[in-house]
ZAKE-747122 format. One line per field, with one value per residue (C-alpha): residue number from 1; x, y, z. Coordinates in Angstrom, 3 decimals. Layout:
BEGIN
i (NUM|...) .
xx (X|...) .
yy (Y|...) .
zz (Z|...) .
***
This chain:
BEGIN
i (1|2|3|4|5|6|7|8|9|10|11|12|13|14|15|16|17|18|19|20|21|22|23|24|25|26|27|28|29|30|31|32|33|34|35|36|37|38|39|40|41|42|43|44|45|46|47|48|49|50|51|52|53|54|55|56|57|58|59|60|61|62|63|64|65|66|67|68|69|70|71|72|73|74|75|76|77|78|79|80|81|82|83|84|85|86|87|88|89|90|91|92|93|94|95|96|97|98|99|100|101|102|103|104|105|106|107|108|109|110|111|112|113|114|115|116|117|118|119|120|121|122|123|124|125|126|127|128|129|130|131|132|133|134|135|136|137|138|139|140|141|142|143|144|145|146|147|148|149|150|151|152|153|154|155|156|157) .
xx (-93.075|-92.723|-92.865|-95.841|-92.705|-91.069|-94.323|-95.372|-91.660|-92.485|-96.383|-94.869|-92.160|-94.476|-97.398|-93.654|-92.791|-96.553|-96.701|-93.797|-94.116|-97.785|-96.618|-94.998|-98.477|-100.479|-99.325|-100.168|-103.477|-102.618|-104.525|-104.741|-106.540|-107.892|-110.710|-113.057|-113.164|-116.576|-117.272|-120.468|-120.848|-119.018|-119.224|-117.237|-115.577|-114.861|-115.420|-116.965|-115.129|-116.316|-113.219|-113.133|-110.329|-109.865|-108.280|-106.739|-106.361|-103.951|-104.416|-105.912|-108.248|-110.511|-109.160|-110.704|-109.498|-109.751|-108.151|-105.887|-104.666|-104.375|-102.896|-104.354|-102.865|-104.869|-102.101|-99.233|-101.691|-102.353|-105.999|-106.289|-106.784|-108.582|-110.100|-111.208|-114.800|-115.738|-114.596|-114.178|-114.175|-112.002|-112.894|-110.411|-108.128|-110.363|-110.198|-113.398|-114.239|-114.643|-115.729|-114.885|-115.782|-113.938|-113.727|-111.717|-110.999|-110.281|-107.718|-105.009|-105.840|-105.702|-102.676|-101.122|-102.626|-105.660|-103.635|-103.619|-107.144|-108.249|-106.429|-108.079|-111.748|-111.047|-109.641|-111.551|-109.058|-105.887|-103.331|-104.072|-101.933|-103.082|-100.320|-100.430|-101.112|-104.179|-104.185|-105.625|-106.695|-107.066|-107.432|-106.082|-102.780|-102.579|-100.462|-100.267|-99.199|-97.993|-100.019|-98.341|-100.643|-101.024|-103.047|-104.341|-108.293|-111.553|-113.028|-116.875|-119.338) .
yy (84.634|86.751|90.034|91.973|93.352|89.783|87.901|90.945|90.337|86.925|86.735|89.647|87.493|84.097|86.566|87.184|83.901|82.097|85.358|84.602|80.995|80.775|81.749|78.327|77.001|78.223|75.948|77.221|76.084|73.857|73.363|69.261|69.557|71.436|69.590|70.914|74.257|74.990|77.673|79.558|82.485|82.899|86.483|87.998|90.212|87.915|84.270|83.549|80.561|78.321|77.008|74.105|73.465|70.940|72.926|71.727|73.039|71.313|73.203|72.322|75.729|76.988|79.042|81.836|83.098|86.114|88.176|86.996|87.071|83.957|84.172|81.426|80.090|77.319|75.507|78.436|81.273|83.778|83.732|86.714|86.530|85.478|87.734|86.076|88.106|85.984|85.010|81.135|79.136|76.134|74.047|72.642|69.728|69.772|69.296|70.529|71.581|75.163|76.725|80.577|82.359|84.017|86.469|86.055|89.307|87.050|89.609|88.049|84.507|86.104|87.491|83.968|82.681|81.510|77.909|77.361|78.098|76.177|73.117|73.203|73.694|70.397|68.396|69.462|69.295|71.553|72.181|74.882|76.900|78.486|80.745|83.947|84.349|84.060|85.843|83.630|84.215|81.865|83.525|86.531|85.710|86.573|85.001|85.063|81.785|81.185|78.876|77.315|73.899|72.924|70.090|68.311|68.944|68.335|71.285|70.963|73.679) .
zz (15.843|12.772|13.090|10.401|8.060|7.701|7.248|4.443|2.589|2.917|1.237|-1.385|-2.247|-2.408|-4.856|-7.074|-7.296|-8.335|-10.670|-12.443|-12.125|-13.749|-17.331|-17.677|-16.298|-19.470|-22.358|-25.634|-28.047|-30.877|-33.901|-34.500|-37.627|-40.781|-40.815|-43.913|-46.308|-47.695|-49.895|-48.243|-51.262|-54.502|-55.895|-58.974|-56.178|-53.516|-51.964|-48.264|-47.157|-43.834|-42.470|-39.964|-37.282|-34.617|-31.544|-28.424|-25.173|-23.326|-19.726|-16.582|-16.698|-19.932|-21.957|-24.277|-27.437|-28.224|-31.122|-33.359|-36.988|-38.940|-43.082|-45.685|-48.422|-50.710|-52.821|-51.702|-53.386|-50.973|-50.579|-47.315|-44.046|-41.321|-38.504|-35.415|-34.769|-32.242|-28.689|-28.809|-25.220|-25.009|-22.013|-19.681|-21.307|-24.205|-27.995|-30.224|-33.774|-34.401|-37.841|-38.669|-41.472|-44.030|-46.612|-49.461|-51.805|-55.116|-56.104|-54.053|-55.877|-59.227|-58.646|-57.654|-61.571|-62.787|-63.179|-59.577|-59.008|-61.514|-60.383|-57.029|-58.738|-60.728|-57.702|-55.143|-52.880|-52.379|-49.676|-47.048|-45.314|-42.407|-40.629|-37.725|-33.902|-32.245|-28.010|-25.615|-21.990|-18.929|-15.840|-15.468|-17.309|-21.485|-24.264|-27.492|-29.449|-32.664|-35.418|-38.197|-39.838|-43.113|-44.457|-47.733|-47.338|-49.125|-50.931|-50.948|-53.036) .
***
């Protein structure tokens, strides 16, 4: 019989070992997809973009996002950032469509030429950049995970 001593050294070193273990557990979120941009509001100061992207969460337990830090570039002009406001739930082994909203200071685009933005008004479409780290949670285990897409997309006023 094991004495109380061994059989605590024994649970303590089991709690160690699933502990370090788990991070390998807790694969990271991908983003499939840039589905859609849509301009919401178009001031003289700034834009208000709606950007749609298909995420995927590969793990066996739901995951929440929720910070993270994403940079945008619409045909390599630097068009600002994105600022995840809200917590977003990915269910287990899932993949869904989630829209966030930006704001665009239209100093940054200026700065990248007139030319460029002009070309993406005519086409309505352009190649975005999205770029960053978003910090997810599942459990009681935190990551954060690099994102790094870019796609041709429709542009829709």
């Amino acid at each position: 019989m094991l004495k109380f001593s061994n059989f605590f050294k024994l649970f303590l070193s089991l709690v160690i070992l699933v502990f370090l273990s788990s991070c390998n557990l807790f694969k990271p979120v991908q983003v499939k997809k840039i589905e859609s941009v849509r301009v919401i509001k178009n001031s003289g100061r700034g834009m208000e973009l709606e950007v749609s992207l298909v995420l995927q969460n590969p793990n066996f337990m739901k995951i929440s996002i929720n910070q993270g830090e994403l940079a945008l570039w619409l045909n390599k002009v630097d068009m600002g950032a994105i600022h995840l406001n809200d917590k977003v739930i990915l269910p287990a082994n899932s993949e869904i469509l989630q829209k966030f909203t930006v704001q665009l200071d239209l100093s940054n685009a200026l700065l990248g030429g007139l030319s460029t933005l002009m070309s993406v008004l005519q086409k309505n479409s352009a190649t975005l950049h999205i770029k960053g780290h978003v910090r997810a949670k599942a459990l009681f285990m935190s990551r954060e995970f690099p994102v790094d897409e870019s796609a041709q997309i429709p542009l829709s006023f």
